[in-house]
N, C-alpha and C positions, 0 to 999 in steps of 0.2 A: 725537802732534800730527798736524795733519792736512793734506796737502801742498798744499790752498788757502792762499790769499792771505787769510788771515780772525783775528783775534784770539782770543785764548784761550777769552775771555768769552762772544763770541758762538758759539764750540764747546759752550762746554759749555752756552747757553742752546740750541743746536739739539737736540743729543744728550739733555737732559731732556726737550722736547719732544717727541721722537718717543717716547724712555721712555713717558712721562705717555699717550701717543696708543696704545701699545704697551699699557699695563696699561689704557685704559680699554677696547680691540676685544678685550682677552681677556675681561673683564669682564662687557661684551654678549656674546660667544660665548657663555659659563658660563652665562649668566640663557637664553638661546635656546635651550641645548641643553635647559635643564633644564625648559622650560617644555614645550618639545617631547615631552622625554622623559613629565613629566605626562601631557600629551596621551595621549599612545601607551598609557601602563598604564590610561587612564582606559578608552580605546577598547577593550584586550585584556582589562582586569577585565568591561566591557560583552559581550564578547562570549564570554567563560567564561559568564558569569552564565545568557546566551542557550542556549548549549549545554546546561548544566544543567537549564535550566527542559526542554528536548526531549526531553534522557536520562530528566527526572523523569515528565513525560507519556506515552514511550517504555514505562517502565515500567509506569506507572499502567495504560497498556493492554493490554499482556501479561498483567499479573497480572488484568485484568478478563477476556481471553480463558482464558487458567488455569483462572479460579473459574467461566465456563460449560463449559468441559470437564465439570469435576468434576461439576456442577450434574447435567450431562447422563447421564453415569455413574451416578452416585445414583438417576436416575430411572428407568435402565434395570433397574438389579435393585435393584428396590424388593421390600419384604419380601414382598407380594401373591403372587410368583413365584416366592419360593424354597421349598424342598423340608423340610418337616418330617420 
């Protein structure tokens, strides 16, 4: 009991009250964090994605410097040059 001057009734109508005020601010915390959290994978899936597209361009273009190497090579000792 609670060492106001208050009746029973209106104890335990206060103490549901903040209960009820208690489960609904968790409630909204939960729905915001998770909304939040959404957010956040949406932004970091988004910027994986970005990365990937760089590393795949990245590549695309070595492998195109690679194959002018080669090209260049090829044409250096072409058969015209070598030695029967």
């Amino acid at each position: 009991m609670p060492l106001l001057n208050v009746s029973s009734i209106e104890w335990i109508v206060f103490t549901s009250m903040l209960y009820l005020c208690n489960v609904v601010l968790f409630i909204y915390l939960f729905i915001y964090l998770f909304i939040y959290l959404f957010i956040y994978l949406f932004i970091l899936r988004s910027f994986v994605k970005i990365l990937a597209a760089w590393k795949r361009n990245i590549d695309i273009f070595i492998h195109a410097l690679s194959k002018q190497k080669r090209k260049k090579g090829r044409r250096r000792y072409s058969n015209k040059f070598q030695i029967e």
